[in-house]
C-alpha positions as CSV (number, residue, x, y, z in Angstrom):
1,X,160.9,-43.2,77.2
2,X,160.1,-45.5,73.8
3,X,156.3,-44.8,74.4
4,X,156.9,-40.8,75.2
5,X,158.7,-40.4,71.9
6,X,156.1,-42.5,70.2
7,X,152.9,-41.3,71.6
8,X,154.3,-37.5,70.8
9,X,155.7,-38.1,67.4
10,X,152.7,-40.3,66.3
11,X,149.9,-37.6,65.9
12,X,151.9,-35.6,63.9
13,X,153.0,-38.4,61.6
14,X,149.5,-39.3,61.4
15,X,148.3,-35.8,60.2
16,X,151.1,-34.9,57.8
17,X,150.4,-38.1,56.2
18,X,146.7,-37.0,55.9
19,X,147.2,-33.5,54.3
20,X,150.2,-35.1,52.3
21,X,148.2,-37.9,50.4
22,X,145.0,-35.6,49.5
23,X,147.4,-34.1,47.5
24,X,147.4,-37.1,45.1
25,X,144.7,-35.5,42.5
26,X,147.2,-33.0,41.7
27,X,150.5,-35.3,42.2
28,X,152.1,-35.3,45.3
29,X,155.5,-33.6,46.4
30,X,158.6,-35.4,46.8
31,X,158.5,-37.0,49.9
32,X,162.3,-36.0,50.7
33,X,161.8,-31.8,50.5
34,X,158.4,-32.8,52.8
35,X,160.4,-34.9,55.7
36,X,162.8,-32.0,55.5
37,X,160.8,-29.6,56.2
38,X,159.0,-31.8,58.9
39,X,162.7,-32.1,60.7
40,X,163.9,-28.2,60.0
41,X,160.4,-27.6,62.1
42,X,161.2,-30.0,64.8
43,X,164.5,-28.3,65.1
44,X,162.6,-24.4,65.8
45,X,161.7,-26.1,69.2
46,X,165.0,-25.5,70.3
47,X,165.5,-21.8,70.1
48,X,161.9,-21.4,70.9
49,X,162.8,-22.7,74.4
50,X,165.5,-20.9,74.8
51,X,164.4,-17.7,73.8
52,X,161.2,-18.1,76.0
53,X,163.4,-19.6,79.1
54,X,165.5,-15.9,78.4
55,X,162.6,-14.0,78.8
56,X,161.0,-15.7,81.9
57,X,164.0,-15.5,83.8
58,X,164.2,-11.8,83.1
59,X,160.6,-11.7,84.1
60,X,159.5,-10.0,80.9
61,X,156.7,-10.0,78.7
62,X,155.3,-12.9,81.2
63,X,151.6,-11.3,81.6
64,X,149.1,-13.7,80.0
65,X,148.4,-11.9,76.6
66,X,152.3,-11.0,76.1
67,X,153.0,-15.0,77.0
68,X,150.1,-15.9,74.8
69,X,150.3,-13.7,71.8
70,X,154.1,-12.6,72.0
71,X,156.1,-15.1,73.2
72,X,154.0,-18.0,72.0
73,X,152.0,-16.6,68.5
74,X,154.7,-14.4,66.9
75,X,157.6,-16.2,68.0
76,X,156.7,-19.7,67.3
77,X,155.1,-18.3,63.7
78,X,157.4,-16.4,63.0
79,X,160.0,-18.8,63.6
80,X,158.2,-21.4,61.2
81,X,157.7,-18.5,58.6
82,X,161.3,-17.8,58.3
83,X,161.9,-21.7,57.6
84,X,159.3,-21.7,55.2
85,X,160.4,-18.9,53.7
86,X,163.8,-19.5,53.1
87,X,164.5,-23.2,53.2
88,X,161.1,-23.2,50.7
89,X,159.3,-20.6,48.7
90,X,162.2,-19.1,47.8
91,X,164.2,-22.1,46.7
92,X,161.1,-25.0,45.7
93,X,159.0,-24.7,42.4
94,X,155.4,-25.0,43.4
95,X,153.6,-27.2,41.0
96,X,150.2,-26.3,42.6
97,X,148.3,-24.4,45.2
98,X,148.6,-26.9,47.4
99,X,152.0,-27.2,48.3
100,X,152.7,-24.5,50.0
101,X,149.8,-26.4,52.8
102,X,151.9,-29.5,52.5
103,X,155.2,-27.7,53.4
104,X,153.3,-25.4,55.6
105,X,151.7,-28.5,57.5
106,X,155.4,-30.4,57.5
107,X,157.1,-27.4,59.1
108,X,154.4,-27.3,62.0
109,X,153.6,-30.6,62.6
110,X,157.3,-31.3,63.0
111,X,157.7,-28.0,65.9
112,X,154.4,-29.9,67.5
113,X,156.0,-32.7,67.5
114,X,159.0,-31.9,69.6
115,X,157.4,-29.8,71.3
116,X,155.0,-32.8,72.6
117,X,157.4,-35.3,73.0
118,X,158.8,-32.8,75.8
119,X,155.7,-32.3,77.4
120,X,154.9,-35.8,77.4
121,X,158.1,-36.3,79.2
122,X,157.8,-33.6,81.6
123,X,153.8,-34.1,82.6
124,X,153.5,-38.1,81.9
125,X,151.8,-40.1,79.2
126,X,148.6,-39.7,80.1
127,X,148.6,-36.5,78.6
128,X,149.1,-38.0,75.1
129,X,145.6,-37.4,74.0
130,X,144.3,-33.9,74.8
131,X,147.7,-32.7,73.5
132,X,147.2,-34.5,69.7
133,X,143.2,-33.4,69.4
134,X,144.3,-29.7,70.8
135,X,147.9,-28.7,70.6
136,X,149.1,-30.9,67.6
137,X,146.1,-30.7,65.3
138,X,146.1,-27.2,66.2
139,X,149.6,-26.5,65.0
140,X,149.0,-28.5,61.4
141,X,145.8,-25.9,61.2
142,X,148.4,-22.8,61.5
143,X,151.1,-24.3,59.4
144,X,148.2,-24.9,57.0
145,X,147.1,-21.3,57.1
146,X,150.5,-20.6,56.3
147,X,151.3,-22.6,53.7
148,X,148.1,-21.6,51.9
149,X,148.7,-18.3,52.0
150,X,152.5,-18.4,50.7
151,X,151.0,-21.2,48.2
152,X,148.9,-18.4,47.1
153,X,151.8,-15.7,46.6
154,X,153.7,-18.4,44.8
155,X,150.9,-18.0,41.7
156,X,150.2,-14.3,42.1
157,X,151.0,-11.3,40.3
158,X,154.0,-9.0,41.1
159,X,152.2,-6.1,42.9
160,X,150.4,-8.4,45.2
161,X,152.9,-11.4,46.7
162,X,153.5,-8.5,49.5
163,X,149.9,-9.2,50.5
164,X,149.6,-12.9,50.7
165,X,152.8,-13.0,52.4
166,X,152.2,-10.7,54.7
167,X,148.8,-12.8,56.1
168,X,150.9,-15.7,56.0
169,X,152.8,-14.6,58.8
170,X,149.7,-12.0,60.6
171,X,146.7,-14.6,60.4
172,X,148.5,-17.9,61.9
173,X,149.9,-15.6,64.3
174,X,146.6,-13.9,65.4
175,X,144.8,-17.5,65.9
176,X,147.9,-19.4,67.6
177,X,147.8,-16.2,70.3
178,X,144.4,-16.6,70.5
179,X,144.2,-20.0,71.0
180,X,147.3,-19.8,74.0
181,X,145.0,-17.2,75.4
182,X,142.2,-19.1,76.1
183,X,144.7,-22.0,77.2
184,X,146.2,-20.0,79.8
185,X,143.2,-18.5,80.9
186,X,141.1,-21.6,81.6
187,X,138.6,-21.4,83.7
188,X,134.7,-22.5,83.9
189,X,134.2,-20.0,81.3
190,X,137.0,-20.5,78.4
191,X,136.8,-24.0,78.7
192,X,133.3,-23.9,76.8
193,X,135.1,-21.1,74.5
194,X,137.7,-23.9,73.2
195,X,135.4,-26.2,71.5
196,X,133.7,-23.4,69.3
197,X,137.2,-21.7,68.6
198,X,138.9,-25.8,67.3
199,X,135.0,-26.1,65.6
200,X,136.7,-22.8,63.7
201,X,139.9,-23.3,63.0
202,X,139.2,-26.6,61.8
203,X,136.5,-24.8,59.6
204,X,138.5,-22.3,58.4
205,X,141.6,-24.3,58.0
206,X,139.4,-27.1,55.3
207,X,137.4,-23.7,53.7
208,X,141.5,-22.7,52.8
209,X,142.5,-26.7,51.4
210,X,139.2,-26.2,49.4
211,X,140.0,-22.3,48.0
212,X,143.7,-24.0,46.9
213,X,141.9,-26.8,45.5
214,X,139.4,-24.0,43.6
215,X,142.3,-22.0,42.5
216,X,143.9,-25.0,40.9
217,X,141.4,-26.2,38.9
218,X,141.0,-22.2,37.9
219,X,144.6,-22.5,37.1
220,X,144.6,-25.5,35.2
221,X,141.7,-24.1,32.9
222,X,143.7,-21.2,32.3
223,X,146.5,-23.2,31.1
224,X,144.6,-25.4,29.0
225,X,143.3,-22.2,27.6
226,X,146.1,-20.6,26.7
227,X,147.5,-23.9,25.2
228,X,144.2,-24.0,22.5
């Protein structure tokens, strides 16, 4: 049991530590709002399960692209967006573009956490690794998506926070369905179609740590500006 809640929760730990500490050039975030959010995440398992357990007992919405991209991608994102919003952006003072990948990251990474140590119960502890270089690591990529986006709205102008907060939810969503897609349709051929699709994610997920890092150092030069 010891080594099923360890071997879930310690890929998680591992990569909210990573995101969290390259955020050191720019000063980090309290640790406490960052745990927090990692445990308000963890917590969205819950529901999750019981909303999905609801729907397959009805037999609904249980075809592979409703499973993958309904009951999975909008409902899990969604889920974590509501958190984020409301137990974050709205209520936390963003010092930087960063943070809203930090908190984005903390809320995922703690749902993929949970949601592992389940599975890890349920399917044995052999198991541990595919599910941290796929599930977990995918689930900080989402959450990072997120959080850039709503980082992003955090610094905009008026007219256009509806946009940025609007991808935050639509983009995470459209790759987290995606990605269940392929998982539950694997076979000889989407098997091969995994490795390209986590080459991307992980491409486009460090492309949006280095926009928030360009953005701050655009932002910072405008302030320094301004203060001449």
């Amino acid at each position: 049991m010891l080594a099923a809640i360890t071997a879930g929760i310690a890929p998680g730990i591992a990569l909210l530590c990573f995101f969290y500490l390259k955020q050191h050039q720019y000063g980090t975030e309290p640790i406490g709002p960052v745990v927090r959010s990692f445990v308000f995440g963890g917590m969205l398992v819950f529901p999750v399960m019981v909303i999905q357990h609801g729907f397959k007992v009805e037999d609904f919405l249980q075809s592979p692209f409703s499973q993958a991209y309904l009951m999975s991608g909008l409902l899990e994102e969604f889920l974590k967006w509501f958190i984020f919003y409301f137990t974050v952006y709205i209520h936390i003072e963003f010092n930087d573009f960063y943070d809203g990948i930090v908190y984005g990251v903390a809320i995922s990474l703690g749902f993929a956490s949970v949601e592992n140590v389940f599975y890890l119960f349920a399917y044995g502890i052999q198991e541990a690794w595919w599910r941290a270089l796929l599930p977990v690591s995918s689930h900080a990529l989402f959450g990072l998506m997120m959080g850039s986006y709503l980082g992003r709205g955090k610094f905009t102008l008026q007219n256009r926070i509806g946009k940025w907060i609007s991808l935050s939810l639509f983009v995470p969503f459209l790759f987290h369905g995606t990605y269940n897609y392929l998982v539950l349709q694997v076979n000889s051929n989407t098997i091969y179609l995994m490795i390209p699709f986590m080459i991307i994610l992980w491409f486009v997920g460090l492309r949006k740590i280095k926009v928030a890092d360009l953005n701050q150092a655009e932002f910072l030069q405008s302030k320094d500006m301004r203060m001449l």
